[in-house]
C-alpha positions, 0 to 999 in steps of 0.5 A: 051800872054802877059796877060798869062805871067803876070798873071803867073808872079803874081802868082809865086810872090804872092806864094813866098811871102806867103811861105817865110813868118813864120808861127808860133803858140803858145805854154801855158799851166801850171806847177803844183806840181805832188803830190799835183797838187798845182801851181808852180809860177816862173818855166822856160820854154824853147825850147831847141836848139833855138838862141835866146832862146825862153822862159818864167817863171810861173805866180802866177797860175802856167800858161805860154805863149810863143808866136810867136814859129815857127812851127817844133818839140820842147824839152821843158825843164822845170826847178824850183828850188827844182824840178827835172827839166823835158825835153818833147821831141819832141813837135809838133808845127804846125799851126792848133791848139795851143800847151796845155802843162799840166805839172807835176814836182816831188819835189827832196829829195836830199840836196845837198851843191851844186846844179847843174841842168840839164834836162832830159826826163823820160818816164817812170815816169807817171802822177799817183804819187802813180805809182812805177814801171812797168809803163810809161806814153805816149802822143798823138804825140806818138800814132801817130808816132810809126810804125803800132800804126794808133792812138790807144794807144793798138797798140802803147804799143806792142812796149813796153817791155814784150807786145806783139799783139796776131793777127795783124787783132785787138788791142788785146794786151798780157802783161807778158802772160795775156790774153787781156780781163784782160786789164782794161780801165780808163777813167777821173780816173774811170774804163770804159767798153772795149773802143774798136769798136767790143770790144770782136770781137776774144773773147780773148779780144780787138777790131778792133780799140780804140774809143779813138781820138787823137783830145781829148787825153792828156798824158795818163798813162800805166801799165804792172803790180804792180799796186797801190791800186786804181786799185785794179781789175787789173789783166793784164795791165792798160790804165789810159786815161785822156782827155784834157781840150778845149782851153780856150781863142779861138775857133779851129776846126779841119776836118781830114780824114784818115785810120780809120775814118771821124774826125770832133773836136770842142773846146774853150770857151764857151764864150769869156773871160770865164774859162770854156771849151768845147772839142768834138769829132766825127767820121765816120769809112771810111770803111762805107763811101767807103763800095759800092766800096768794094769787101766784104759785111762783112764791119765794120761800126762804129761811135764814139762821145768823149766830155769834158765840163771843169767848173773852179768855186770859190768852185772847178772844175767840168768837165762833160765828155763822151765817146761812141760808135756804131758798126754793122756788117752784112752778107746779106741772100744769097738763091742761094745755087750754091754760099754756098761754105762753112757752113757760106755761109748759114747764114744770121746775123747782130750783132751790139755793143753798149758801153758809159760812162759819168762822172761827176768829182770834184776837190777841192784844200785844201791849197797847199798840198791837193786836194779832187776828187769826181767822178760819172759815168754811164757806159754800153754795149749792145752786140746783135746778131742776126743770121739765116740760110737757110734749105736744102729746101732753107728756112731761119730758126732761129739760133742764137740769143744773147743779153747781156746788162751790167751797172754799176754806179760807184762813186769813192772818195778820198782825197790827201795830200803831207806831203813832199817831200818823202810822200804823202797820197791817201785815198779813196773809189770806190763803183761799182752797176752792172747789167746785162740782159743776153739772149742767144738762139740757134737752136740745130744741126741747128734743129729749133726751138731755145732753150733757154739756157740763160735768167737772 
């Protein structure tokens, strides 16, 4: 007994040592002119509310560190003398992972005898510079804190003015009226194929959820309408979607499994004392995991992988960077026709959704007004189906059979100059090569054999 009571003694000693101890983590980063994304030395960091105040100035690079921060929800205020300062609310610190800030500051155009500087928080100010209204940019945390988002930026902007979901069964989202298909999808600055798994799936538009992880996001833009140029084909909103770079001085792992899938997260330096980083991603649907469990058969089983490979050299930075996916769905043959209740009860079908892309980006600073941005990018999707049917006489007949491939190559290239505060200059270009291969077959009347009304 008295061993019991010892060890118990123990127990509770050693848990009330190790939960009054502080946790912290770190908080870095870097702050950078927002038109010409060149360094800002000297700019002031702090955490709002803290005593004594935690804070810190910009390097020559434009970098900070604040060290040592205990866990919780931070403002971070950022101010630099000629810049409209700058507050990012509600900064998750937690021990998992350090806090990676990359932070953009608009120089003022106002000459004042007297300047007076107080921090404020604009969402709707957007990393795209060219970007004037109609706009707003949100960040991972966001994507996890809005009610019924579940970590998809689709589901998270139905919140927004003028947005709205058309079935709450998929991301789909209306902007101003528009159908969703008219949605365009950005990824590291190039368009990308519909990033959703069973992109397509209501024919309208969307999918089940985004591919996106939240484990790889970084603030990321939205637009609802009056587009810049360089989303020329834009018809209906725009998700300008950007991926962070990997912590360069550690590595971090992360497992996390939730309502959408199986996570496992990697990044750091490929080598110690190295400025160049990896960040990657994959996930497991946990509807396929637990699918023997489910009352259905109809379960949808997809996978996705997400990477970012950053190479800071003397002569720019180069960033290798890719996102896929693949899905399936299928309805297993039932021959027992005291269970066909309905038309669909007879059919037999397995439809699987292919969908990646992967860039090759470059980044060259000119002085401290202008930088110039080279992309190359291989993207596709291949959407299959494959569907039968059984005959009165209880025999699996073909009908319907669908295989729709689509590529593109894209290189886009521009160059940025600020000239100063109140002008700045993008000119560019964006070349698209697309091909496709198309196939569709079907059992007219349900009356085999299959005609082919489709094959280019």
């Amino acid at each position: 007994m008295n061993r019991i009571l010892l060890f118990i003694t123990l127990f509770l000693t050693i848990s009330a040592n190790t939960f009054s101890q502080n946790l912290t983590q770190t908080i870095k980063g870097v702050v950078v002119d927002k038109q010409s994304l060149s360094p800002l030395p000297g700019a002031t960091i702090a955490l709002e509310d803290t005593d004594p105040i935690i804070g810190t100035i910009t390097g020559d690079d434009g970098s900070f560190r604040l060290e040592n921060v205990p866990v919780g929800r931070y403002h971070v205020v950022i101010k630099f003398m000629g810049y409209q300062s700058l507050t990012l609310p509600d900064i998750l610190v937690s021990t998992g992972k350090e806090v990676v800030l990359d932070i953009k500051l608009n120089e003022s155009i106002e000459q004042v005898d007297e300047v007076v500087v107080s921090a404020k928080s604009i969402k709707n100010e957007t990393i795209n510079s060219m970007s004037m209204i109609s706009a707003r940019t949100f960040s991972v945390d966001e994507t996890q804190r809005y009610a019924g988002s579940l970590d998809d930026p689709a589901r998270m902007v139905s919140a927004f003015a003028g947005v709205t979901v058309g079935n709450i069964q998929d991301n789909a989202i209306i902007i101003r009226g528009n159908a969703p298909k008219n949605v365009s999808w950005r990824l590291e600055g190039v368009d990308i194929p519909n990033p959703n798994h069973f992109a397509g799936g209501n024919v309208a538009g969307g999918g089940f959820v985004t591919v996106f992880s939240s484990q790889m996001l970084s603030n990321s833009d939205f637009f609802s309408s009056a587009f810049p140029a360089d989303y020329g084909n834009a018809i209906s909103g725009v998700f300008d979607m950007r991926f962070r770079n990997g912590n360069a001085e550690k590595r971090e792992h992360t497992f996390q499994v939730g309502l959408l899938g199986m996570d496992i997260a990697s990044e750091g330096p490929f080598k110690k004392g190295s400025k160049a980083t990896y960040l990657f991603n994959y996930r497991y649907s946990t509807m396929a995991l637990i699918k023997p469990i489910l009352p259905t058969q109809q379960v949808p089983e997809y996978q996705d992988l997400s990477f970012k490979f950053n190479f800071p050299t003397r002569i720019g930075t180069f960033s290798l960077w890719g996102i896929g996916a693949k899905d399936k769905n299928a309805e297993p043959e039932d021959d027992n026709p005291e269970n066909w209740k309905e038309e669909w009860d007879r059919l037999k079908y397995d439809w699987t959704l292919d969908m990646g892309a992967v860039g090759l980006n470059y980044r060259k600073t000119i002085g401290n007004s202008t930088y110039f941005n080279t992309a190359i990018v291989a993207s596709g999707t291949n959407n299959k189906y494959d569907s039968k049917r059984f005959d009165d006489n209880i025999v699996l007949q073909d009908q319907d059979f669908l295989n729709d491939i689509n590529s593109k190559l894209t290189v886009s290239s521009y160059i940025n100059h600020k000239f100063g505060p109140k002008h700045t200059n993008r000119t560019g270009i964006i070349y698209n090569h697309l091909r496709y291969d198309l196939e569709f077959k079907t059992s007219i009347d349900n009356v085999p054999p299959m005609t082919t009304l489709v094959d280019e």
